[in-house]
C-alpha positions, 0 to 999 in steps of 0.5 A: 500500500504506497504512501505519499512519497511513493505517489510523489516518486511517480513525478519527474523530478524537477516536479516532485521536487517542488510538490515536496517543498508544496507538500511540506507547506500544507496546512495540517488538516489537507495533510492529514486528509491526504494521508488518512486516504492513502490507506484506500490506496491500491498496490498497483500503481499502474491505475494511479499513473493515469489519475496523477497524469491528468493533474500534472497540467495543473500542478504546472501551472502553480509552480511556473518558472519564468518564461521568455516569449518572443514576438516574431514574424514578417516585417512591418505586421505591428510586432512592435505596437504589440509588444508595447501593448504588453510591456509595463513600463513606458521606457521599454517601450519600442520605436513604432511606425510604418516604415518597414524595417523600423525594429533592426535588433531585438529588443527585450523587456522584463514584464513580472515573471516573464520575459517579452522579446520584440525582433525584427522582420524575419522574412527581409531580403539582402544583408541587412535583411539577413542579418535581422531575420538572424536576430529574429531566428535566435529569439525565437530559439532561445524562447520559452513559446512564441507569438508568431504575428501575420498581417490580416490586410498584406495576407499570407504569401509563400513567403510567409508560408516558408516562415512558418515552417522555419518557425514551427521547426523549432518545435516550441509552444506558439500562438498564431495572430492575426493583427490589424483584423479592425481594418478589414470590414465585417463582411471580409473578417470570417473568409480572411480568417479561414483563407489565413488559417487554409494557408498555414494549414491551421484551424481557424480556432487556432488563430487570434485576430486582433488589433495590436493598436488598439488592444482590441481582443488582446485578452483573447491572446492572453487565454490562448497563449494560457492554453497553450502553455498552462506554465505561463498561466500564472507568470501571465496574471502576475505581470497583466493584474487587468487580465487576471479574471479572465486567466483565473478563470481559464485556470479554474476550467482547467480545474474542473474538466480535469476534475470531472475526468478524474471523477469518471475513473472506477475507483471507489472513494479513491479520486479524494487524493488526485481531486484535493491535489487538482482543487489544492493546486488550483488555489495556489495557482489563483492565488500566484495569478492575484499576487497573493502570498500565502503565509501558512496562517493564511493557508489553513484559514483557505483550507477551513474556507475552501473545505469543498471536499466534504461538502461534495461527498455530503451532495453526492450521498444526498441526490444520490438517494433521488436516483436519476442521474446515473452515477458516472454523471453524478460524481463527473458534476459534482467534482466539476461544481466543487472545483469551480466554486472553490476556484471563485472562493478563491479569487473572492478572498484574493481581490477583497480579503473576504470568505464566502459564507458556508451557506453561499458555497453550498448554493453556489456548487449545489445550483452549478451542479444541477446545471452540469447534470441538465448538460450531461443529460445528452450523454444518456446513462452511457458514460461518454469518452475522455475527450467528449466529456472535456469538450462538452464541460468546457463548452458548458462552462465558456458559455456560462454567466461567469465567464462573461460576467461575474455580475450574476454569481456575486448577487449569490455569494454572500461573504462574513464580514471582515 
């Protein structure tokens, strides 16, 4: 019967080192729950590699390093306004105008916890052409991920098609833009966008228009770039404090698709120990986006605030007494609501210093739980797929109140006074 350190061994170990150092910071009462389940735990690990596999994403993403990103792509395609669209401090700031050729070398920024990188036209002719695609080429190598910029008006020509191929031999985690997408009209948006995507030969879902000059949808690129690369995610939140929202939630759906899986997994009481990790990690991982410090005071009153574990468990016996849905559906839900609802007490206590109130978690994971079940009812009492349960929980959860606008779920979530 494994212990602990025997799940941890099955980490690489850069990364078990670090969730060491996580474990030895626990507050007492997560580490006593995690050991007092490990004696459900079954000899053969072969079972438990595949639950602790669908949580290393998010156990990436709170212990991120500091990452490079490199802004690459043909001249003159507005790399250089985006690049000042993310940087923080004015001096940084790259010379922009319409002339070509304007960016001759690169050009680098601190932004937190990550590192920004402008270069030149990597697609120019002739010496001097060659010489900065060089410098271009040798960013985009030493980068962490790359944001590969294309020009929605000038098109993608074989030019930028060889470019492409030249960058994505390099094997690195990459988001395509499509900048200056304001100036095409409405009716030419849609068929740009599939031309440029049948170009690359991409998804057009794999692309981000957006308007570097006026910073129109540049949150979308910051949730694809965290998509991408789940170990930006935080770095991301702590240098944009404007965007944290929307990459808390992103991690918080992480969570719970990731959660839900788990939950489908045929081991009986056994998805305690991977679920708490997910929930635990993804509180980390909000409070690191909101620049939040967690002193071990702070850490067990989050672990009395967010003790959704419980509260689960206690929801499951109860609707599970109704009959209806079937089980699969049942804990899928229930994994999913808690892990949502425990990601947004999260965020709560990080931007106002406040608890959500007992009453109001059970509310809010009570009524996002009956939601999920009225979405699962498409699956019948068919378990479905992995992939489809992801997609259709990801989908659920984008197209919510709460990922477009916290209005609605903060008239239900009542705090205790400071």
């Amino acid at each position: 019967m494994p212990a602990i350190d025997d799940l941890l061994k099955e980490f690489p170990p850069n990364t078990r080192d670090q969730l060491e150092r996580a474990w030895g910071n626990l507050p007492e009462p997560v580490q006593k729950e995690l050991e007092a389940s490990v004696k459900y735990l079954p000899s053969d690990m072969v079972r438990w590699r595949m639950l602790l596999d669908l949580a290393l994403p998010n156990f990436k993403m709170t212990f991120a390093e500091k990452h490079g990103i490199a802004i690459v792509g043909p001249a003159n395609v507005g790399k250089s306004t985006l690049y000042n669209q993310l940087v923080r401090q004015r001096e940084d700031r790259a010379e922009v105008s319409p002339v070509p050729g304007t960016t001759r070398v690169n050009q680098e920024a601190d932004a937190g916890l990550f590192r920004i990188v402008d270069t030149p036209g990597a697609d120019a002719v002739g010496d001097v052409g060659q010489q900065e695609k060089e410098h271009a080429l040798a960013a985009a190598r030493d980068a962490d991920f790359l944001v590969i910029v294309f020009d929605a008006i000038q098109g993608i020509k074989r030019t930028e098609q060889e470019l492409f191929e030249e960058l994505n031999a390099l094997n690195k985690p990459q988001v395509v833009v499509l900048n200056k997408f304001d100036l095409l009209s409405s009716k030419d948006r849609e068929p740009v966008l599939e031309r440029t995507a049948a170009n690359l030969r991409l998804k057009k879902e794999q692309i981000v228009p957006l308007s570097a000059k006026t910073g129109s949808h540049l949150d979308d690129l910051l949730v694809a770039i965290a998509k991408a690369e789940p170990g930006l995610l935080t770095a991301l939140g702590r240098a944009l404090p404007a965007y944290r929202w929307r990459l808390a939630w992103t991690a918080i759906t992480g969570a719970a698709t990731t959660s839900a899986v788990v939950a489908l997994t045929p081991l009986p009481i056994l998805d305690v120990i991977p679920l708490l990790a997910i929930q635990s990690s993804l509180v980390l991982g909000v409070a690191r986006i909101y620049n939040y410090e967690i002193t071990p005071v702070r850490a067990r009153e989050l672990a009395v605030t967010f003790g959704l574990g419980f509260l689960g468990r206690t929801l499951f016996q109860e609707l599970s007494k109704l009959g209806g849905p079937p089980g699969w559906a049942l804990a899928a839900a229930i994994a999913s609501s808690t892990t949502v609802v425990m990601g947004y007490a999260a965020i709560v206590w990080f931007e106002r210093g406040e608890k959500l109130t007992t009453d109001s978690l059970k509310h809010l994971t009570k009524n996002l739980t009956d939601a999920l079940l009225n979405t699962f009812k498409n699956f019948g009492s068919k378990k479905p797929s992995k992939q489809s349960l992801e997609e259709t929980l990801r989908e659920t959860l984008e197209k919510s109140t709460l990922a477009q606008n916290r209005d609605e779920l903060d008239k239900d979530a009542q705090t205790e006074p400071k």
